[in-house]
Backbone as CSV, one residue per row, in Angstrom:
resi,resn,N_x,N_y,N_z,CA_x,CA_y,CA_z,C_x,C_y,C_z
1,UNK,-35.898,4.868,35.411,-35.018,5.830,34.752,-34.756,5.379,33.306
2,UNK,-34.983,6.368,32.304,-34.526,5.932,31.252,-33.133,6.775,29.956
3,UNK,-32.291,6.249,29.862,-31.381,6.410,29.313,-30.987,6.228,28.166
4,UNK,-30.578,7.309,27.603,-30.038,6.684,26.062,-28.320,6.947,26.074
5,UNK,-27.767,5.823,25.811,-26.476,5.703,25.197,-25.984,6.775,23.979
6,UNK,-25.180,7.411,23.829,-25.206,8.300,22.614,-23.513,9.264,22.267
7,UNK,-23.392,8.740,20.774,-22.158,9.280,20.058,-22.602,9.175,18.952
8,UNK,-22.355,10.509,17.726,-22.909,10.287,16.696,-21.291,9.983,16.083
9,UNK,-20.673,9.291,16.472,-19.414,8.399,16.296,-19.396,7.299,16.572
10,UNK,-19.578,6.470,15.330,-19.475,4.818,15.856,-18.178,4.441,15.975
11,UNK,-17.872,3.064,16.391,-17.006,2.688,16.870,-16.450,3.200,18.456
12,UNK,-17.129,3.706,18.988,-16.920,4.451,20.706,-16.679,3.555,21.647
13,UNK,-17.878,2.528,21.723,-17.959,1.389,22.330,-19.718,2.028,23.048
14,UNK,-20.525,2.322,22.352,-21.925,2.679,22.816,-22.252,1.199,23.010
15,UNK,-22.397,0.532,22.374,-22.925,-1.089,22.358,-22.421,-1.657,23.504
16,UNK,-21.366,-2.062,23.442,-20.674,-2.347,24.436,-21.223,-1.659,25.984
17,UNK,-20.476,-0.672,25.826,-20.949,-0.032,27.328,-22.812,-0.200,27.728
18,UNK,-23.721,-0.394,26.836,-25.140,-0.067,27.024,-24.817,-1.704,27.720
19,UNK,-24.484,-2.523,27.138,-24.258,-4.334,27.528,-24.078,-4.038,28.613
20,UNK,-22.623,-3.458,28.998,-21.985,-3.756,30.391,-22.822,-3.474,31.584
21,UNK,-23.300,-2.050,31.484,-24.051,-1.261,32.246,-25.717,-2.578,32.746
22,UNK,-25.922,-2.224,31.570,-27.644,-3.407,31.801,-27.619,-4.922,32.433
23,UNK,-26.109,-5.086,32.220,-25.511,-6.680,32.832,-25.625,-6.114,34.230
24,UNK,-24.866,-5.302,34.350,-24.332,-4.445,36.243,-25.157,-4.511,36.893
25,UNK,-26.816,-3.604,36.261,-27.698,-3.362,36.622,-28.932,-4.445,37.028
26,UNK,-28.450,-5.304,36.202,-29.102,-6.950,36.055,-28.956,-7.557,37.361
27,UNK,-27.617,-7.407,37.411,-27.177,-8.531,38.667,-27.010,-7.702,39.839
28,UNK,-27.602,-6.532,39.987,-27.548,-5.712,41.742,-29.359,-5.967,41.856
29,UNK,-30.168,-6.831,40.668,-31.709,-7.331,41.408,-32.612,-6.284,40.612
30,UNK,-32.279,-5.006,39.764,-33.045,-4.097,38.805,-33.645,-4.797,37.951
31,UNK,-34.329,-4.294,37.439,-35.359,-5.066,36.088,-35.255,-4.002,35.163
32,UNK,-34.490,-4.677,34.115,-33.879,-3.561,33.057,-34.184,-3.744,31.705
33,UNK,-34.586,-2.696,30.916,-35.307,-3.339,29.446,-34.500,-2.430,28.702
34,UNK,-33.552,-3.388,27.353,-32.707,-2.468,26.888,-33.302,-2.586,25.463
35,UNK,-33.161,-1.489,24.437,-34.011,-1.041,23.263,-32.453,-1.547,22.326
36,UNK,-32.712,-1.815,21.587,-31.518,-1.642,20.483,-31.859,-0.661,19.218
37,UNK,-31.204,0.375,19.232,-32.207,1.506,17.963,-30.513,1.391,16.704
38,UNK,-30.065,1.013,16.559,-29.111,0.700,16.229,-29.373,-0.203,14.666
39,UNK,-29.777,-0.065,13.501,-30.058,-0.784,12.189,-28.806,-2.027,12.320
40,UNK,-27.871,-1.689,12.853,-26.740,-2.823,12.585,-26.965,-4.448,13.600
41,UNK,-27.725,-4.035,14.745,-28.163,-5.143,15.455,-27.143,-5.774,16.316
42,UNK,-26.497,-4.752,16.563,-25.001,-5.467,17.460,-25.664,-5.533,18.984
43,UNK,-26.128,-4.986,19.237,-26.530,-5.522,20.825,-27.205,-7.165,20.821
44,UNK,-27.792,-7.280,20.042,-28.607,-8.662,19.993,-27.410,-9.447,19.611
45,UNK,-26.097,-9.346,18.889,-25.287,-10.274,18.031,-24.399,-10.325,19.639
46,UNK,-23.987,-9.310,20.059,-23.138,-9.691,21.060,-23.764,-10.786,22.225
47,UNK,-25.159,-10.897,22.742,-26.273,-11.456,23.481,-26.052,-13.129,22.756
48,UNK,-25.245,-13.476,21.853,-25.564,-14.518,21.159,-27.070,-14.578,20.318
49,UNK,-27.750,-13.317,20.577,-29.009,-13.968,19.701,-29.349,-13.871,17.809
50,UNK,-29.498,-15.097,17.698,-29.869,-15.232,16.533,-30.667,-14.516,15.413
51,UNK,-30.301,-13.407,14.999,-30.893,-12.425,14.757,-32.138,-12.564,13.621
52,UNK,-31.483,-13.223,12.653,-31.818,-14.161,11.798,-33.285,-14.881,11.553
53,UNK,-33.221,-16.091,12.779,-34.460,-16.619,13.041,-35.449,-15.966,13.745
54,UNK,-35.248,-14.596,13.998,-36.166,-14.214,15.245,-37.390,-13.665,13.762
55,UNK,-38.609,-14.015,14.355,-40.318,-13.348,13.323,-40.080,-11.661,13.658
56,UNK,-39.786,-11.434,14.902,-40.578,-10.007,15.568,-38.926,-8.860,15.748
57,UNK,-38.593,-8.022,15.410,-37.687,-7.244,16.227,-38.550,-5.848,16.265
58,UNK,-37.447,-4.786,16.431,-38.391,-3.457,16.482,-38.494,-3.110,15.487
59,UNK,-38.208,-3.145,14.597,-39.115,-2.378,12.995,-40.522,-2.437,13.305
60,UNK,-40.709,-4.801,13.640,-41.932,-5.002,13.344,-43.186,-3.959,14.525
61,UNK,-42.656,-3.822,15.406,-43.404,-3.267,16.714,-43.454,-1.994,16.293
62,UNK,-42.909,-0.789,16.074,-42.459,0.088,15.236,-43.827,0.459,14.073
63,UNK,-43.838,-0.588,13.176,-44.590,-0.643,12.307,-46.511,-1.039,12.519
64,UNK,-46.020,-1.517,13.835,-46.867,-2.124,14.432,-47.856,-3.312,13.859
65,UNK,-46.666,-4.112,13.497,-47.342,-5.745,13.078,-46.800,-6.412,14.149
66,UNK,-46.670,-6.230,15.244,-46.562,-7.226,16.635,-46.931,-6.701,18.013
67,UNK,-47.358,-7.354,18.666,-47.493,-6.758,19.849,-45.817,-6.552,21.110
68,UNK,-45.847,-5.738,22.344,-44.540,-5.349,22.820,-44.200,-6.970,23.080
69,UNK,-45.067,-8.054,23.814,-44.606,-9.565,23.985,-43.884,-10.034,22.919
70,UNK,-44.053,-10.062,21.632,-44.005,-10.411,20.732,-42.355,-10.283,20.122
71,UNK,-41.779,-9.264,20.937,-40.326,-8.707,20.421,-39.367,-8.963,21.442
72,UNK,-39.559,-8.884,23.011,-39.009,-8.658,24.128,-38.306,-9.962,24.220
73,UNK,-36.712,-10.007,24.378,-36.474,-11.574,24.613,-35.434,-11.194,25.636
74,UNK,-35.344,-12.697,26.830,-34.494,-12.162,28.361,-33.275,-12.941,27.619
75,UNK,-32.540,-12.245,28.332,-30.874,-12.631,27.939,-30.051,-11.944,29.266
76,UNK,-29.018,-13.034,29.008,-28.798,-12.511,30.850,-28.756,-12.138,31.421
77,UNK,-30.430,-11.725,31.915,-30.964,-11.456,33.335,-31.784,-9.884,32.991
78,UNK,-31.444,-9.412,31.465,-32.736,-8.119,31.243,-33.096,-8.266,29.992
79,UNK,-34.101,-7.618,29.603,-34.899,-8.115,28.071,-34.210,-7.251,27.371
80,UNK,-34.577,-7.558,26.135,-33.725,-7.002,24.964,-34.858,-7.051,23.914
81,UNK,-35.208,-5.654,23.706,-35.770,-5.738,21.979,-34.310,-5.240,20.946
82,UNK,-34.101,-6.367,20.499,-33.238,-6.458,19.295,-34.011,-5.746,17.923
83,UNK,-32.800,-5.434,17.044,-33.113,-4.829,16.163,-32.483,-5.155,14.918
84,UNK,-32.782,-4.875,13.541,-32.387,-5.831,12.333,-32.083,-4.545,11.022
85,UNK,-31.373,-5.067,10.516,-30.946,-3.584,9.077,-32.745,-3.408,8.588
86,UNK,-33.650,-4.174,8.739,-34.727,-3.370,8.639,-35.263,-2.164,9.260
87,UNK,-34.150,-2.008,10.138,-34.855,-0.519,10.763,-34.487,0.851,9.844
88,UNK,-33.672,0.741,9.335,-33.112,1.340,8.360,-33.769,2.063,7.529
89,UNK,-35.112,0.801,6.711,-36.330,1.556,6.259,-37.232,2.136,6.922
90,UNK,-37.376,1.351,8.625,-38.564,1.921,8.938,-38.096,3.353,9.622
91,UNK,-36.808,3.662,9.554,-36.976,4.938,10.228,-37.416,6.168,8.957
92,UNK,-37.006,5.707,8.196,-37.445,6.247,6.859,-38.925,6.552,6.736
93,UNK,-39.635,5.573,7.130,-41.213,5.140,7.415,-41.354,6.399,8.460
94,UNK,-41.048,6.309,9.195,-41.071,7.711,10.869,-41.037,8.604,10.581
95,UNK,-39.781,8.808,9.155,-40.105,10.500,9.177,-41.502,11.188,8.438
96,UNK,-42.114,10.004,7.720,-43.630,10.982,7.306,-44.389,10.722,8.206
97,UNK,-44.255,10.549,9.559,-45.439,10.199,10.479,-45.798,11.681,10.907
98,UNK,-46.656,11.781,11.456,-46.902,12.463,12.675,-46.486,12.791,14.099
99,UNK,-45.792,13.729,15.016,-45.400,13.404,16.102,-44.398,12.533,16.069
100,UNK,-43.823,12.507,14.938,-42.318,11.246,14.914,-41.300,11.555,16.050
101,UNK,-41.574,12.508,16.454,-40.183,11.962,17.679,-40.944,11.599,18.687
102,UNK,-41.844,11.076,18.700,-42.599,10.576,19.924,-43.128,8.846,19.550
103,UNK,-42.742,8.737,18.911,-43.375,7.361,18.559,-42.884,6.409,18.834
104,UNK,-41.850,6.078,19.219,-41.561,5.076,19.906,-41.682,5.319,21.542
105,UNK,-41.656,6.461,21.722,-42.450,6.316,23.313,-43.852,5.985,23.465
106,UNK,-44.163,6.324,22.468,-45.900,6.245,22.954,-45.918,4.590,22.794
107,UNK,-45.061,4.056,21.924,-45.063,2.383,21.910,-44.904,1.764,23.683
108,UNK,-43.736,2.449,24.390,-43.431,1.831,24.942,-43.797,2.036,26.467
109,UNK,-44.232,3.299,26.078,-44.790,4.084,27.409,-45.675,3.374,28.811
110,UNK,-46.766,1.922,27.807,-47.377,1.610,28.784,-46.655,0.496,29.708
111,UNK,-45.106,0.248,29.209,-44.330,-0.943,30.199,-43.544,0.394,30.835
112,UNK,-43.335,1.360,30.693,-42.257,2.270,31.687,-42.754,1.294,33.081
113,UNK,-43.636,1.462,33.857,-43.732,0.786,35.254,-43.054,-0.572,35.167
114,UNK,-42.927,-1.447,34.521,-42.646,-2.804,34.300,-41.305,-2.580,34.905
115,UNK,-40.518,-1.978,34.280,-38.870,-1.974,34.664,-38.449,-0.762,35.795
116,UNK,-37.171,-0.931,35.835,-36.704,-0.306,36.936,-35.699,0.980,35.649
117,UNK,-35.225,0.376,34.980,-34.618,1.074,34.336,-34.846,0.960,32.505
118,UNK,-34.814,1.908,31.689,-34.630,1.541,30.058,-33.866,2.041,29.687
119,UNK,-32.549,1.058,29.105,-31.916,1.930,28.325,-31.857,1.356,26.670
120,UNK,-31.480,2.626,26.000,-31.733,2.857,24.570,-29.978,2.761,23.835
121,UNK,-29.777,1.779,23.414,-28.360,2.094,22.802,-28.421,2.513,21.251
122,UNK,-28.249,3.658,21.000,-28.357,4.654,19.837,-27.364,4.271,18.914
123,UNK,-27.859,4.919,17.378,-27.250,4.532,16.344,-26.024,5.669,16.449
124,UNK,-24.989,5.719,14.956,-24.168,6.330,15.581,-24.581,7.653,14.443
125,UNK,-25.565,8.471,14.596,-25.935,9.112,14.179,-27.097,9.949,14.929
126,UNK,-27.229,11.321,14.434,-28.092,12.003,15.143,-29.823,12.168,14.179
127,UNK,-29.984,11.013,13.773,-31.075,10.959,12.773,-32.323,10.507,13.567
128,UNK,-33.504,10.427,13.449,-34.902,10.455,13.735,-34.855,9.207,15.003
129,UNK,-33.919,7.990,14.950,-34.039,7.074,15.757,-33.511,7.451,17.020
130,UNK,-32.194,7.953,17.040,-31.671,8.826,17.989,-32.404,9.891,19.103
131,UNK,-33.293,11.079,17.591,-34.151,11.839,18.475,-35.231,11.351,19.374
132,UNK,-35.973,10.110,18.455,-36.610,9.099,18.973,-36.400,9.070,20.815
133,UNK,-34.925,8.345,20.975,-34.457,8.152,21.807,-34.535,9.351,23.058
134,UNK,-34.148,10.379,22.732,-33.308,11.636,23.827,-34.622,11.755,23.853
135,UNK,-35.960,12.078,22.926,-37.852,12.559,23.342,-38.185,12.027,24.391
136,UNK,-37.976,10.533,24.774,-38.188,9.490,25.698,-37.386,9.224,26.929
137,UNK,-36.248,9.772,27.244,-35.169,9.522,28.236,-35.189,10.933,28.998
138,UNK,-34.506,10.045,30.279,-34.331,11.483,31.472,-33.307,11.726,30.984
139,UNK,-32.319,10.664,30.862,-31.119,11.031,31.257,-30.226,10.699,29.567
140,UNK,-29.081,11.519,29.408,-28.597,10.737,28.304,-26.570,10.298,28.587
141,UNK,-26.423,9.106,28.239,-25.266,8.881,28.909,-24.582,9.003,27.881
142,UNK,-23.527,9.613,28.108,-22.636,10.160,26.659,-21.374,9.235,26.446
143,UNK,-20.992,8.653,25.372,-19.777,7.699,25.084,-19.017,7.891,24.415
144,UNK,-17.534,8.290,24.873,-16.426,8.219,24.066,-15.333,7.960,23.958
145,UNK,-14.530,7.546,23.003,-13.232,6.948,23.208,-12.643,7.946,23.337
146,UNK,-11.643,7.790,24.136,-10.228,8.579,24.098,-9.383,8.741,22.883
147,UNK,-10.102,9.140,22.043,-9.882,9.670,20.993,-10.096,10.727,19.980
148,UNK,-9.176,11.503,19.395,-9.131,12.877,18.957,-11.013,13.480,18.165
149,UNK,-11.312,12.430,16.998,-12.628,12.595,16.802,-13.665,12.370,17.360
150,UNK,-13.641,11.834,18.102,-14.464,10.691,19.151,-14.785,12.009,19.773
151,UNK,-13.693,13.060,20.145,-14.218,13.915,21.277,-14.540,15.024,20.653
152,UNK,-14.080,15.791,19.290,-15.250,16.119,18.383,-16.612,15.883,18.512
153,UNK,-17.183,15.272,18.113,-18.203,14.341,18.001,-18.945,14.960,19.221
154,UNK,-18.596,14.615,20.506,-18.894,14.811,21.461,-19.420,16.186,21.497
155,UNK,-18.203,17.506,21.216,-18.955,18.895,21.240,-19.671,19.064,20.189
156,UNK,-19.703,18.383,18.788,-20.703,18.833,17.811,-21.937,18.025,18.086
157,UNK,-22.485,17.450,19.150,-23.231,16.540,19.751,-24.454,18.194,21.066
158,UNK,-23.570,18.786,21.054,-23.885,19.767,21.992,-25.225,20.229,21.850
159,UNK,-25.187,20.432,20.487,-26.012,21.656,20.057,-27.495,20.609,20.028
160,UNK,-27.393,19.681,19.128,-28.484,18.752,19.520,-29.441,18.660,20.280
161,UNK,-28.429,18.369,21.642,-28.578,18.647,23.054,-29.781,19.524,23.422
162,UNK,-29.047,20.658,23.382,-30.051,22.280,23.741,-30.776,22.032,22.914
163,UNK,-30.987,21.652,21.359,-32.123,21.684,20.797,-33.649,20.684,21.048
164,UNK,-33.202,19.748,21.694,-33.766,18.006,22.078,-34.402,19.649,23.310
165,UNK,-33.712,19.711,24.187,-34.244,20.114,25.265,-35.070,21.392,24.972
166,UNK,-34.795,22.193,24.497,-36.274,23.500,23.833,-37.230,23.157,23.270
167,UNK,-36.811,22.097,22.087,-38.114,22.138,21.647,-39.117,20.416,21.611
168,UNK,-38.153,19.686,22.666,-38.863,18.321,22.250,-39.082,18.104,23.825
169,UNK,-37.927,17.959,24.959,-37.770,17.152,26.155,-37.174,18.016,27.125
170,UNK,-37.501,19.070,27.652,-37.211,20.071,28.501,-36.258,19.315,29.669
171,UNK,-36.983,18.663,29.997,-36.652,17.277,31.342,-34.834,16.998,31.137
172,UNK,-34.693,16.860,29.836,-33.531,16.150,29.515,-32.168,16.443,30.120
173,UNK,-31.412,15.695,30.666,-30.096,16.063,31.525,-29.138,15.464,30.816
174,UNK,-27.968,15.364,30.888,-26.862,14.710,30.756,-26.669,13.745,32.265
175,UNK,-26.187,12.954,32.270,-26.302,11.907,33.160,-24.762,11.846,33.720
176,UNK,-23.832,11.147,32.594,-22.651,11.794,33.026,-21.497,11.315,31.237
177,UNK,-20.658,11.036,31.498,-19.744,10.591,30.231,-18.927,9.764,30.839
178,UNK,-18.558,8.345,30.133,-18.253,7.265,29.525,-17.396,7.276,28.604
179,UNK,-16.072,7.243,29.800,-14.537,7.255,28.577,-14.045,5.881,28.372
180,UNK,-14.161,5.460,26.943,-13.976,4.422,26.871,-12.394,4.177,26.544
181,UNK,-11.961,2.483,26.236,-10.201,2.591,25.497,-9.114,3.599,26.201
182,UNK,-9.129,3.568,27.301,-8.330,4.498,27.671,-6.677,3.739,28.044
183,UNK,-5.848,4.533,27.244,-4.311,3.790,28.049,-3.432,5.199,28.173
184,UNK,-3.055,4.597,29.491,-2.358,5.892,30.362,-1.364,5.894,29.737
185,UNK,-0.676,4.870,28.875,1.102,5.037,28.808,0.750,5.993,27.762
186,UNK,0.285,6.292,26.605,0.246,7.109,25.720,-0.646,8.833,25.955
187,UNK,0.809,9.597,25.985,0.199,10.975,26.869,-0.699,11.779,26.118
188,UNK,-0.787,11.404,24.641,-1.762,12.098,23.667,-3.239,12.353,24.431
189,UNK,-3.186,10.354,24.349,-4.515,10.296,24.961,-5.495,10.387,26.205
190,UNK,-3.681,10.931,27.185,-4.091,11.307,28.362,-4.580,12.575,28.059
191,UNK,-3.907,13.722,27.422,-4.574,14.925,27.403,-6.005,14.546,26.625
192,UNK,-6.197,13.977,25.804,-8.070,13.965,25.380,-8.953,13.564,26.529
193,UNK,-8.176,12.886,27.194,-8.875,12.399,28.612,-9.397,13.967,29.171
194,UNK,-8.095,14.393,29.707,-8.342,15.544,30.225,-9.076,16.482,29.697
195,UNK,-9.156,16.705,28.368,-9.561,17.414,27.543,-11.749,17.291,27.828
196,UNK,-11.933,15.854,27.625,-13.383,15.611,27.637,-13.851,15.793,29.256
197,UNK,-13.419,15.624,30.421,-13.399,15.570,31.785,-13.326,17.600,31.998
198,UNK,-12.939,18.409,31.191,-12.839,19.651,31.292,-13.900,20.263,30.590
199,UNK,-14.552,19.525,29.654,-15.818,19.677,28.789,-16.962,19.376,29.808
200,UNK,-16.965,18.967,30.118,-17.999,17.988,31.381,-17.663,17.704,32.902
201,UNK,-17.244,18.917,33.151,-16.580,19.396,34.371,-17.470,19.276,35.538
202,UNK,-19.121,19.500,34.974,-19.878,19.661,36.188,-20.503,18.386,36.018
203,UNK,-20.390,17.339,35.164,-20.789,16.384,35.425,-20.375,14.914,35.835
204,UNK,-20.566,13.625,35.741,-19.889,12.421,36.221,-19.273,11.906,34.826
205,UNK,-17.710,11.825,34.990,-16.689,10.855,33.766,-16.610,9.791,34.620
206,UNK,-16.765,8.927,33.913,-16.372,7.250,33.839,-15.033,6.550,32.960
207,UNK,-14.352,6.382,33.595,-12.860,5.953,32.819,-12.546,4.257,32.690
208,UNK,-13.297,3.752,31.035,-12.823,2.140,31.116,-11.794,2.002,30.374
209,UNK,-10.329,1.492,31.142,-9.171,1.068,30.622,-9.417,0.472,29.745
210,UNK,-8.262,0.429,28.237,-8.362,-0.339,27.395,-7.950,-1.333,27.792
211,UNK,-8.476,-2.809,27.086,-8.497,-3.817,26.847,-9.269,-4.938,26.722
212,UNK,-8.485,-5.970,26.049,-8.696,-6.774,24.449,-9.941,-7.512,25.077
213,UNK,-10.252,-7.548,26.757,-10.958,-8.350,26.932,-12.321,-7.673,26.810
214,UNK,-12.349,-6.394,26.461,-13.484,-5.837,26.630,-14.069,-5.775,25.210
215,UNK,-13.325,-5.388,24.454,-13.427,-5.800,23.074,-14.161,-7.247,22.448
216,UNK,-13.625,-8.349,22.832,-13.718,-9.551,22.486,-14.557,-10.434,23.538
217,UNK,-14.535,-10.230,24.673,-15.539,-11.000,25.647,-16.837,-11.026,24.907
218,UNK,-17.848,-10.152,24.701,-19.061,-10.444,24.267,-19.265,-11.681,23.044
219,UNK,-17.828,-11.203,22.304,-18.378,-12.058,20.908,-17.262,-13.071,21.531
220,UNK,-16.954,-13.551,22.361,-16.524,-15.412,22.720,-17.460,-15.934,23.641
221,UNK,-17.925,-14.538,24.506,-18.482,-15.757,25.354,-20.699,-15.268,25.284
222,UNK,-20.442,-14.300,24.594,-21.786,-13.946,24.248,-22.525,-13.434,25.705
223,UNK,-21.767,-12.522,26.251,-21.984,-11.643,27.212,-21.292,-11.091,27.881
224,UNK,-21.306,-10.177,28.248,-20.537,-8.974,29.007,-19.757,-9.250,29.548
225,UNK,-18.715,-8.186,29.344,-17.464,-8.589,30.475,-17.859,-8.262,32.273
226,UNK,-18.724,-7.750,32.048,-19.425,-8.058,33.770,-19.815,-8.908,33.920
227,UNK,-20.357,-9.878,33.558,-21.023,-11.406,33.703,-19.649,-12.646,33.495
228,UNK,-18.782,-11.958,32.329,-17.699,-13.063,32.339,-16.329,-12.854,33.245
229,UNK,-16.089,-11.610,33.653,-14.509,-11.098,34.308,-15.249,-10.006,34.776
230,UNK,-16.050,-10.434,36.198,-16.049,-9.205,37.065,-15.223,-8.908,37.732
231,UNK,-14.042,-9.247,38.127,-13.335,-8.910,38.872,-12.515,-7.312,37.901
232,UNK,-12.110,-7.536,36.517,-11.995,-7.257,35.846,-11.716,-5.830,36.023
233,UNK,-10.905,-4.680,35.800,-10.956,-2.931,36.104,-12.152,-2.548,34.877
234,UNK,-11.951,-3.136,33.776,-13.155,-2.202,33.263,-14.567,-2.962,33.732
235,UNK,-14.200,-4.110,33.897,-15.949,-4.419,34.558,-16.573,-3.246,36.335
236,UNK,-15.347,-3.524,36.457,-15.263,-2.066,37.677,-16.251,-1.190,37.452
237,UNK,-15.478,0.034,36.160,-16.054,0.943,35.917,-17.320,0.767,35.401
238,UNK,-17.219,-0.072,34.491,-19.229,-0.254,34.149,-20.168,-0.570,35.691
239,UNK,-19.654,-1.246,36.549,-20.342,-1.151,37.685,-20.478,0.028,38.617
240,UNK,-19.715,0.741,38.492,-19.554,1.621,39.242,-20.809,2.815,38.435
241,UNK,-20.548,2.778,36.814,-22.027,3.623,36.421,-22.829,3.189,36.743
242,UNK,-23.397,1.794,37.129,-24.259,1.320,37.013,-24.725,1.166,38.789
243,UNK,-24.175,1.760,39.408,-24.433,2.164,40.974,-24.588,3.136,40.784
244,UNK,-24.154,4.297,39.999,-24.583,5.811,40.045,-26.193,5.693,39.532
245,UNK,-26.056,4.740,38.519,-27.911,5.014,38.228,-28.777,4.630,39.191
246,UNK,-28.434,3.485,39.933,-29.623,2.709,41.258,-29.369,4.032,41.995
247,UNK,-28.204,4.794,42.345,-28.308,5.783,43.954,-29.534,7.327,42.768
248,UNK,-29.323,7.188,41.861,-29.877,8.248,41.280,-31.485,7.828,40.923
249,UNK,-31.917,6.901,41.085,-33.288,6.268,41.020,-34.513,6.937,41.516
């Protein structure tokens, strides 16, 4: 199954949640290969990896000066092609290609059998890397904070949607939505709750309580708050998506 993470609103917690989920999925025995399409490189920074020293990320594969070995690095317990502010240009590079919203599938197409699952954690934009993304995925998992723009975002995200699906990826579903930061004592943000759960009525909401540990776990302990505080309520909910994807397999 392959999935893309997606808010053309950063700050949601897309990064985050793509971590939690691929950790979940890691440790129920899946073989999970997560993409970072993201120019800022936060999935690899939260992983502890050195972004820095690495020769190969996806630009270079992308560009195709490396082979897929060449980029793929395991980090606890699923691979990770990391990604570097060089992608920045090369998506720039994509848009005079040919067939550009297909090009990073056709890269990756011949490991689909390899894994059990791929997911794609998207930039926070609806630009060529993104489409990239939704051309290549069944499913797309939608992320947002409980918050007033955040859920904007979300319906001006719509149209995209129907368009990805007419004229690029017919296949394409919504999978379900991923409410992130959520605190009950403040009733504002209970009604946006309600508000996005009434938008996406026929599909699966996921509700991760705010807190600091979810925020800050990756960058102290350089991995997921499912790997560091499973017991944890929001490690909960990331597990609990991450059982909806194995029963949906």
């Amino acid at each position: 199954m392959i999935i893309s993470f997606v808010n053309q609103k950063g700050g949601v917690g897309k990064t985050t949640s793509t971590q939690a989920v691929a950790t979940a999925l890691a440790e129920k025995g899946e073989k999970v290969l997560v993409i970072d399409l993201d120019p800022q490189g936060n999935l690899g920074v939260l992983e502890g990896i050195p972004l820095h020293k690495l020769e190969n990320t996806l630009s270079d594969l992308i560009l195709g000066d490396c082979d897929f070995a060449d980029v793929v690095i395991e980090t606890n317990g699923f691979h990770l092609i990391p990604s570097m502010i060089y992608l920045a240009g090369t998506s720039q590079t994509m848009e005079k290609r040919f067939s550009r919203e297909f090009i990073i599938r056709d890269i990756i197409k011949p490991y689909f059998d390899d894994y059990d699952h791929i997911l794609l954690d998207c930039p926070p934009n609806l630009a060529i890397l993104t489409i990239n993304a939704l051309a290549m995925s069944d499913y797309i998992c939608l992320v947002s904070e409980s918050e007033f723009l955040s859920k904007i975002a979300l319906e001006n995200l719509e149209q995209t949607i129907q368009q990805i699906q007419q004229q690029v990826n017919s296949s394409l579903e919504i999978f379900g939505v991923i409410i992130t930061k959520i605190n009950p004592i403040t009733n504002h943000l209970k009604e946006i709750v309600e508000d996005i759960e009434e938008m996406y009525k026929d599909t699966r909401t996921f509700k991760v309580a705010h807190s600091v540990k979810v925020k800050d776990s990756p960058k102290e302990h350089m991995a997921s708050i499912v790997k560091v505080f499973p017991k944890h309520k929001a490690s909960k909910a990331y597990v609990e998506v991450a059982e909806a994807i194995i029963n949906d397999k």
